[in-house]
DRENDO-1510 file (C-alpha; in Angstrom, 1 decimal, always signed):
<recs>
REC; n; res; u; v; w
REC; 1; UNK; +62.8; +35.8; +63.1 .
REC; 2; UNK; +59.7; +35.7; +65.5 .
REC; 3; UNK; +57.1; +32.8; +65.1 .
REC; 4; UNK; +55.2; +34.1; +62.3 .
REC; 5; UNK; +54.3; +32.9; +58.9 .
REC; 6; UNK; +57.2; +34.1; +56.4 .
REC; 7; UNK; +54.9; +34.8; +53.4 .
REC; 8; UNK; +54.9; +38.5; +52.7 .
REC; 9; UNK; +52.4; +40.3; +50.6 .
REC; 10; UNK; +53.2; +41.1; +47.1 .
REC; 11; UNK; +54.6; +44.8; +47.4 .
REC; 12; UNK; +56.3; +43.8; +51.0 .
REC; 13; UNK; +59.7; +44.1; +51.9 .
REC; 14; UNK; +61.4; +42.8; +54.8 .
REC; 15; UNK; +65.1; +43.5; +56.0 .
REC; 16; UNK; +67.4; +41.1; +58.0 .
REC; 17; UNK; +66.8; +42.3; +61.9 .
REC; 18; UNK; +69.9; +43.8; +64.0 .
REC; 19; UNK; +71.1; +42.2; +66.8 .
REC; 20; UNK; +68.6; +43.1; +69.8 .
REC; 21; UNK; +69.6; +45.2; +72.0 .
REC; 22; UNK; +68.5; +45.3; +75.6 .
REC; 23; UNK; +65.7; +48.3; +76.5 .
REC; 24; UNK; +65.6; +47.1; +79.9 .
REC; 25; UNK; +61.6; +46.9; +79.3 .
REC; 26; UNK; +59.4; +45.5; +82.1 .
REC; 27; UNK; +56.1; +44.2; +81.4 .
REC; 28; UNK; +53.7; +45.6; +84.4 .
REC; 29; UNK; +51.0; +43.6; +83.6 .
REC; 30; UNK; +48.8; +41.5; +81.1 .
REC; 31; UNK; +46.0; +42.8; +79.0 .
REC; 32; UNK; +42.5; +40.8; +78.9 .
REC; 33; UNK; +40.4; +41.0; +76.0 .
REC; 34; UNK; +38.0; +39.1; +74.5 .
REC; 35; UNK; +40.1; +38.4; +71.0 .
REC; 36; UNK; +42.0; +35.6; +71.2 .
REC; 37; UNK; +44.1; +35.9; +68.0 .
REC; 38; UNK; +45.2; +38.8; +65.6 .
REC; 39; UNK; +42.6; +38.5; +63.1 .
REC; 40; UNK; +39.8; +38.5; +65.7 .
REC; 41; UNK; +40.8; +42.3; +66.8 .
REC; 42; UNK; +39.0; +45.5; +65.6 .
REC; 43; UNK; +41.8; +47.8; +63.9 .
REC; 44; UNK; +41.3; +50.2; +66.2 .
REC; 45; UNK; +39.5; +50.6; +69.8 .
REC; 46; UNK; +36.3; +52.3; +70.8 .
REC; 47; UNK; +36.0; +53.9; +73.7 .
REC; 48; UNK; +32.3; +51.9; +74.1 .
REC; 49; UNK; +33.9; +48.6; +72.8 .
REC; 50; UNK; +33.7; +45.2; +75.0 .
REC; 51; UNK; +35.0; +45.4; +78.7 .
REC; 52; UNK; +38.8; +44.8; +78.8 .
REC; 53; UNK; +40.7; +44.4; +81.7 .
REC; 54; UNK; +44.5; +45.4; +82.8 .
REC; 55; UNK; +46.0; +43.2; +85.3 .
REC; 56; UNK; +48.9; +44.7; +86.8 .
REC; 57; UNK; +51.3; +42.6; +89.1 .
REC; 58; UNK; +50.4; +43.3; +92.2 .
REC; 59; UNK; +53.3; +44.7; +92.9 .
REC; 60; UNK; +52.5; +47.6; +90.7 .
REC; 61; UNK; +48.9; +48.3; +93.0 .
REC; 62; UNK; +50.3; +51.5; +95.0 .
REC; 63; UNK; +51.2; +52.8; +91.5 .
REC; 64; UNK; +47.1; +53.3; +90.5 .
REC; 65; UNK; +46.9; +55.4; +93.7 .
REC; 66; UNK; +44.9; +58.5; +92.0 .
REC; 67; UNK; +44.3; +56.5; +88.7 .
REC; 68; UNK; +40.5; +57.7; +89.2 .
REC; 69; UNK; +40.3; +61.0; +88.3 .
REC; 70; UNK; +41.5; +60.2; +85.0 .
REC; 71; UNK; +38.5; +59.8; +82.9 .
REC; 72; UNK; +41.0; +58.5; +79.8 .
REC; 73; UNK; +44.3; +56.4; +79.8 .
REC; 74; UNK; +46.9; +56.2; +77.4 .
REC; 75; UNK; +47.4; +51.9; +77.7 .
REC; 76; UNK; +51.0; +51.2; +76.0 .
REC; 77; UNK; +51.3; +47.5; +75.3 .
REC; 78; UNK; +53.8; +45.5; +73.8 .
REC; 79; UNK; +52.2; +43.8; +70.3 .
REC; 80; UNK; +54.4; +40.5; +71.1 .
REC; 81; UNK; +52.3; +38.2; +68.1 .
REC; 82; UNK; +53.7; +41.2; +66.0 .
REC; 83; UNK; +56.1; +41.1; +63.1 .
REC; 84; UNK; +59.0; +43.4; +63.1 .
REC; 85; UNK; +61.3; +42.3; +59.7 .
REC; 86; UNK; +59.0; +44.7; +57.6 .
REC; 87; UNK; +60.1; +47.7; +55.8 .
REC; 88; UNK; +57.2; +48.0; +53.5 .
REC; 89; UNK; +53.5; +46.8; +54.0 .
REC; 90; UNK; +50.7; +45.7; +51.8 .
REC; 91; UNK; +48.2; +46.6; +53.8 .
REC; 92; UNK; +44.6; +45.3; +52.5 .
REC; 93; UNK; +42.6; +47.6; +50.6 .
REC; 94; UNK; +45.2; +50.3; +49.8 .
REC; 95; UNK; +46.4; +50.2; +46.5 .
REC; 96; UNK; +50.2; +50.7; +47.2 .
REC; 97; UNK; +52.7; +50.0; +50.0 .
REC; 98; UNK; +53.5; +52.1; +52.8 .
REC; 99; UNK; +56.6; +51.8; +55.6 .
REC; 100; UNK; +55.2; +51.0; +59.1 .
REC; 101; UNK; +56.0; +54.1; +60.0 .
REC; 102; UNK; +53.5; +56.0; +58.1 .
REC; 103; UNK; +51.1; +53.2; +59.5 .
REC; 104; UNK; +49.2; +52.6; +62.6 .
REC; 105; UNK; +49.8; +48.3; +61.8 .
REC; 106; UNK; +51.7; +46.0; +64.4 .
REC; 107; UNK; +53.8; +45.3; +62.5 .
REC; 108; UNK; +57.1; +47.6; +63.3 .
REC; 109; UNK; +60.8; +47.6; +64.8 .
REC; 110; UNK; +59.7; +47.8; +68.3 .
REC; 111; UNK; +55.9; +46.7; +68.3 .
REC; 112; UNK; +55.0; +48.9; +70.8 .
REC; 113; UNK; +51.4; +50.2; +70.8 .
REC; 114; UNK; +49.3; +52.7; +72.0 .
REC; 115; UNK; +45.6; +52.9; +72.6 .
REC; 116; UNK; +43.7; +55.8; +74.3 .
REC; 117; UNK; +40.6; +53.6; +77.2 .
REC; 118; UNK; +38.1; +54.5; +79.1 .
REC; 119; UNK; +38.4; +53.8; +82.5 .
REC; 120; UNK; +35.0; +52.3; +84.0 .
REC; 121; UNK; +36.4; +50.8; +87.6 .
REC; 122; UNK; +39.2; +49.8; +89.6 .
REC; 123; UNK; +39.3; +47.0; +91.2 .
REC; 124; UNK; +42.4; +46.4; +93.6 .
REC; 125; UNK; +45.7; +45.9; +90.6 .
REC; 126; UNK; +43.1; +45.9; +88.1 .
REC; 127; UNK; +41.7; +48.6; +85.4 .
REC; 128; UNK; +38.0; +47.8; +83.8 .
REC; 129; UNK; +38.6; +49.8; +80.5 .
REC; 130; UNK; +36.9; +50.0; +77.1 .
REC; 131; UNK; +38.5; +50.9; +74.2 .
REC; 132; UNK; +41.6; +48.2; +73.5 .
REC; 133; UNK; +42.3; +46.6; +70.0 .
REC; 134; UNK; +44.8; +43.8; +71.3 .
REC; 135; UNK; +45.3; +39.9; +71.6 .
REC; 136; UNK; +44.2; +38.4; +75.0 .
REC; 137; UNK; +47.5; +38.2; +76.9 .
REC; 138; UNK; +49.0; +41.4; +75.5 .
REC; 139; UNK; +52.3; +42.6; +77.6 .
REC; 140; UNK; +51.2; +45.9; +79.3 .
REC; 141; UNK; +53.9; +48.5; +79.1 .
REC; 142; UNK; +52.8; +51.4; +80.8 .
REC; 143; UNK; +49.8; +53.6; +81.8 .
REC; 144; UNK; +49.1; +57.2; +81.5 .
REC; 145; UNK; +46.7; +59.8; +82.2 .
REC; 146; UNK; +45.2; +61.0; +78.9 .
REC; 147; UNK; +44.3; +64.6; +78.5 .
REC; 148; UNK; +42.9; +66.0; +75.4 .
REC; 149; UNK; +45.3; +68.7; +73.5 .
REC; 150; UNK; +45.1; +72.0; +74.6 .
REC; 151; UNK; +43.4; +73.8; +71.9 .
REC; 152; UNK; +46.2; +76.4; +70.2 .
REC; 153; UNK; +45.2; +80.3; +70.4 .
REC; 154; UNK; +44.5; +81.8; +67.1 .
REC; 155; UNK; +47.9; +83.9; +67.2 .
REC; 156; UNK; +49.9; +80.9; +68.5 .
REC; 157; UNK; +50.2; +82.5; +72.1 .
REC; 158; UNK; +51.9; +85.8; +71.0 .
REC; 159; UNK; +50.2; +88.6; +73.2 .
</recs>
């Protein structure tokens, strides 16, 4: 069990957590936001939401090289306040459970999340971005360039 509270909502279920096994993650970073605890963050981001900042170790600064021509990022962070003993959630305001699965909640087996920002700047090992949901501190996972789906052909690309 993590540090969180132990109540579950009526409706819940929780399951006994198997042994962790080792993903061999690294954290690249910490997220900055101005929400300093769960209940404080929006459900989801806006792309013209507060100013949030990704502070990559510096190590990681050569691996931005070209990181401005991407207009949108995919920002993957690890949801580390996060429960992950839940099968089913109570969500509030939906009238029966759901499995985190079928759910965009932190709470989940491997609380990873993902969030589609705006880039604004660059500044050396650090992203200015707009459109985060997450806990000031959040693990940083990974970055991506975001590119909007290419738009399927009526006949499904069949000539």
């Amino acid at each position: 069990m993590s540090d969180h509270d132990d109540a579950i909502r009526p409706g819940e279920q929780r399951i006994a957590m198997p042994e962790p096994a080792d993903a061999a993650l690294v954290f690249i970073g910490r997220v900055e936001t101005p929400w300093a605890t769960r209940a404080d963050c929006p459900r989801q981001g806006d792309r013209d939401g507060p100013l949030c900042r990704l502070v990559l170790d510096p190590v990681w600064g050569e691996a931005l090289t070209g990181i401005e021509a991407h207009p949108h990022l995919q920002i993957l962070y690890w949801m580390h306040q996060a429960r992950r003993d839940l099968v089913l959630l109570a969500p509030s305001g939906r009238a029966n459970p759901a499995g985190p699965f079928a759910l965009r909640a932190p709470t989940r087996p491997n609380p990873i999340a993902s969030s589609i920002a705006r880039l604004v700047e660059r500044q050396g090992a650090t992203l200015l971005v707009r459109g985060l949901d997450c806990v000031n501190g959040t693990p940083l996972l990974d970055i991506k360039p975001h590119r909007d789906p290419v738009p399927s052909s009526p006949n499904g690309g069949q000539p």
